[in-house]
C-alpha positions in Angstrom: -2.7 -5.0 -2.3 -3.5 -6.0 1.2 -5.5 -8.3 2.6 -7.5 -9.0 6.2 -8.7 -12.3 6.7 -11.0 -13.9 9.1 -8.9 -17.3 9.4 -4.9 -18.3 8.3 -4.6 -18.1 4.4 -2.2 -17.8 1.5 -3.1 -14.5 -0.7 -3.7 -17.7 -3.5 -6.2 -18.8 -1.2 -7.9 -15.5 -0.9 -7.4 -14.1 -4.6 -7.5 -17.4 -6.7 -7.5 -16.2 -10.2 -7.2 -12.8 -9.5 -4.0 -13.1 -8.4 -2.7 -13.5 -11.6 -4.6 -10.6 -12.9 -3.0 -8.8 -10.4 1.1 -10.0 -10.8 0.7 -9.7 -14.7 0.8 -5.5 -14.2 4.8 -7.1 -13.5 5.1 -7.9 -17.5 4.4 -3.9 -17.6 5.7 -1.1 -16.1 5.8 -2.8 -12.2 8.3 -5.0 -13.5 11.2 -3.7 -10.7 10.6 -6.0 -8.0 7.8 -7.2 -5.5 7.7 -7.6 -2.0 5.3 -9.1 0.7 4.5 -9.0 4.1 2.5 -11.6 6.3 1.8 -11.3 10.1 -0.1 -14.1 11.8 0.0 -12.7 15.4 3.6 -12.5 15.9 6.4 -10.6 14.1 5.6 -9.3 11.1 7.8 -11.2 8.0 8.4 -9.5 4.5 10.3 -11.1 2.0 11.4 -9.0 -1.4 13.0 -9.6 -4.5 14.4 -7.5 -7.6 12.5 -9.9 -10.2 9.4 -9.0 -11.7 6.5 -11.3 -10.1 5.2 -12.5 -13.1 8.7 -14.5 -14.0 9.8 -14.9 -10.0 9.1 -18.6 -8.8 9.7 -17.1 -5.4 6.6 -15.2 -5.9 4.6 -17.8 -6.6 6.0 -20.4 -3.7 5.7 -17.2 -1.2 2.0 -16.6 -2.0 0.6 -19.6 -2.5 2.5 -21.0 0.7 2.5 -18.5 3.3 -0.3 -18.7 5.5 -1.7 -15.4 7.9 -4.7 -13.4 8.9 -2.7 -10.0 7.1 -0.7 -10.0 3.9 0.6 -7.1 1.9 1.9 -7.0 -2.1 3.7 -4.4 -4.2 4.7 -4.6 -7.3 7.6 -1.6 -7.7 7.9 0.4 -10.5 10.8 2.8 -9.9 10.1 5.9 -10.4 12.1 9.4 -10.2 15.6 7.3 -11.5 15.5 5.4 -7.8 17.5 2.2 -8.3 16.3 -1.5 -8.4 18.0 -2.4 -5.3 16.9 -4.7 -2.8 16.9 -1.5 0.0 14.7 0.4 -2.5 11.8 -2.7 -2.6 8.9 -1.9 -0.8 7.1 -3.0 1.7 9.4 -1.5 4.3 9.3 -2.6 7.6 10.4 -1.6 10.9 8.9 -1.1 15.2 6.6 -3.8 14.3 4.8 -2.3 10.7 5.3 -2.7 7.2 4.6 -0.3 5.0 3.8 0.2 0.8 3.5 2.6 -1.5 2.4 3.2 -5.0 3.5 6.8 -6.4 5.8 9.6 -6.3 6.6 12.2 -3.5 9.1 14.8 -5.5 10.9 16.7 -3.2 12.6 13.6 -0.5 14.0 16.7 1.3 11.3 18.3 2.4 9.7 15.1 3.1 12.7 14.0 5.6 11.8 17.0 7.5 8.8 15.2 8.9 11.0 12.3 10.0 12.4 12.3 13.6 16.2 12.1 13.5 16.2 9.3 15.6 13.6 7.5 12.7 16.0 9.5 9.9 19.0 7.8 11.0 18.1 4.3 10.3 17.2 4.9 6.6 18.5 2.1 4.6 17.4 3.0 0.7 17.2 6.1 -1.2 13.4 6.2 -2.1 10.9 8.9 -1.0 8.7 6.0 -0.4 10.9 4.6 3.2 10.7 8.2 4.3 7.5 8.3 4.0 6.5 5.7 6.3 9.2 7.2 8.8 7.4 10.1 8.4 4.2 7.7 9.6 5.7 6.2 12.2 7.3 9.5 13.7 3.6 10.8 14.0 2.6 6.9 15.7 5.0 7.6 18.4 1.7 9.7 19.9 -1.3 8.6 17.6 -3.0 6.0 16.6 -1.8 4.5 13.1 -5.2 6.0 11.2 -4.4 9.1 12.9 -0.5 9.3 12.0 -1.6 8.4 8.6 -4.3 11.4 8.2 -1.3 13.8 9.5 1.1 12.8 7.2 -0.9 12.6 4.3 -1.6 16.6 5.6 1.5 17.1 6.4 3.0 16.0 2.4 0.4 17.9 1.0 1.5 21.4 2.6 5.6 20.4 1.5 5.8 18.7 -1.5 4.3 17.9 -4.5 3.4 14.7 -5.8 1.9 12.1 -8.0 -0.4 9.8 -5.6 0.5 9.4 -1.8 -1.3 5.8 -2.0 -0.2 3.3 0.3 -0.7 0.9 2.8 0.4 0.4 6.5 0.1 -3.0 8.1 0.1 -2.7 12.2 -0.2 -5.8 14.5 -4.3 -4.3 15.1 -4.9 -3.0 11.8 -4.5 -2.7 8.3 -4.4 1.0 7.5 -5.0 2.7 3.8 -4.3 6.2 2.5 -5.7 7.1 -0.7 -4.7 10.4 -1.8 -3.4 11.6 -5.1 -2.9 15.1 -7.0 -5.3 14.6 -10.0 -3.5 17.3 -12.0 0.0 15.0 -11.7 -0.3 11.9 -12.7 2.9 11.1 -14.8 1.0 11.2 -17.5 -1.1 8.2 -16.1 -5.1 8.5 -16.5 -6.6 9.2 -13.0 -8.4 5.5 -12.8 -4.7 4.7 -12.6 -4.4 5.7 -8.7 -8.0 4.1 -8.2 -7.9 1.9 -5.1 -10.8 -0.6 -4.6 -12.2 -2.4 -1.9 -13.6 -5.9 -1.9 -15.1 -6.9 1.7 -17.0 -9.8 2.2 -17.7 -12.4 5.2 -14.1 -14.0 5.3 -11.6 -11.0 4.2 -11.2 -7.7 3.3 -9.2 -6.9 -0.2 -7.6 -3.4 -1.0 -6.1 -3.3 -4.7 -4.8 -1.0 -7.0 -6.2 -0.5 -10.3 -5.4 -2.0 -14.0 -7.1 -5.3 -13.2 -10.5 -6.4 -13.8 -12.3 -5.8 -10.0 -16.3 -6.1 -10.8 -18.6 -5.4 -7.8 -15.8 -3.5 -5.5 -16.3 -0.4 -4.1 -14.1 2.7 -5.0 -12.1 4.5 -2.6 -12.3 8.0 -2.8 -9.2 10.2 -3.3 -8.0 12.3 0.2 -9.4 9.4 2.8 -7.4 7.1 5.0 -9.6 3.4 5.4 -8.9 1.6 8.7 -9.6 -2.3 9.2 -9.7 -3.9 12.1 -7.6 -6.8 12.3 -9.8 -8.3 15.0 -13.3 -8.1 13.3 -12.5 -6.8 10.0 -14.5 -3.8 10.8 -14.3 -1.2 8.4 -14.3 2.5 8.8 -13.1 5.2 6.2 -12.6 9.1 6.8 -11.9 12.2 4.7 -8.4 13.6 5.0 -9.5 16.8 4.8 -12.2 16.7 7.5 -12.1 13.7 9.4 -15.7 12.8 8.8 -16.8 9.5 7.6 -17.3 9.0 4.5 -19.6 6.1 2.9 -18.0 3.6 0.3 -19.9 3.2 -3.1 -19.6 0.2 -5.7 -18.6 1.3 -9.1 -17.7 -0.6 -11.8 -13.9 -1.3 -12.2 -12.6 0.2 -15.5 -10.6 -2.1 -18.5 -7.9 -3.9 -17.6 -3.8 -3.0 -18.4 -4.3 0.5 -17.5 -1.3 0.3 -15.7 
């Protein structure tokens, strides 16, 4: 989940109720940690932890405390036998960006080909997640962060396969959101699974995963990258296949505990 806001808040403040909704998928199969990451301006802080949320008092002081303008929340399930370690806990963060990501990228070696060596050789976990945002910020070195993102979602899609390249970057000017998953391997998961919605009103911006109730937001279609601006909360979205823009529709969220 992430979340743009117009003033300081705590994602309680911004989520209420929904919050819950959202840290009970923990009790299921993203029970293998959480992580968050807050920038108010400055340096960007992430805090992560091994627990599940839903049984973490951490969690709850951290969200309910932590005031910003840009927040970001995972919930990790560990996939591919990656290990519940602290190093492995998304968001990652590093050159002033944190990064999430829901899904699986299944061949790590072909995907540390599109990391610089320079980027490579600070890898601290094991998870094809980490290299994919080095892979990101390899490509931000000459590109915008929307643009970095649209190459790299190309640039998996011509070496590997995977399950859903879903994720989201947090820059000090933006929050930036790649939706993009195979529809023919999903784990076994339904395809609402790697549904991302969008709920944007006057105050904040919300991106979520699915598997919680989300009446009235708008879907995000699968191969796009969504870009908001930090400053206005501006929102722009664009096909990964063209770069065109592409127009965001409201459709009813599915049942809840899909995940």
């Amino acid at each position: 989940m992430g979340i743009v806001s117009d003033q300081p808040a705590s994602i309680t403040d911004v989520l209420a109720d929904d919050l819950r909704l959202f840290a009970d998928l923990s009790q299921e199969r993203h029970g293998d940690g959480w992580g968050a990451a807050w920038d108010d301006g400055g340096e960007i802080e992430v805090v992560t932890s091994v627990e599940p949320a839903f049984r973490c008092d951490s969690f709850d002081r951290h969200v309910s405390q932590r005031r910003s303008t840009a927040s970001l929340v995972h919930l990790r399930w560990a996939t591919m036998g990656l290990a519940v370690t602290a190093n492995n806990t998304h968001p990652f963060s590093r050159s002033g960006a944190a990064f999430a990501h829901n899904g699986s990228v299944h061949d790590i070696e072909a995907l540390e080909g599109l990391v610089a060596p320079s980027l490579r050789a600070g890898t601290v976990g094991d998870t094809d997640s980490e290299r994919y945002f080095l892979a990101i910020l390899t490509r931000m070195r000459d590109l915008p962060a929307a643009d970095a993102m649209r190459e790299t979602l190309v640039a998996i899609d011509e070496v590997s396969s995977y399950s859903s390249l879903n994720s989201i970057l947090l820059t000090p000017d933006q929050l930036v959101v790649g939706s993009m998953f195979d529809p023919t391997r999903t784990d076994g998961e339904p395809e609402e699974y790697y549904h991302l919605r969008v709920k944007n009103s006057a105050d904040e911006v919300v991106i979520a995963s699915s598997g919680w109730p989300q009446p009235g937001w708008s879907l995000l279609p699968n191969r796009c990258v969504m870009t908001v601006d930090r400053r206005t909360r501006a929102v722009s979205v664009v096909s990964v296949d063209t770069g065109l823009p592409i127009e965001l529709e409201t459709v009813p969220s599915t049942a809840p505990a899909l995940l």
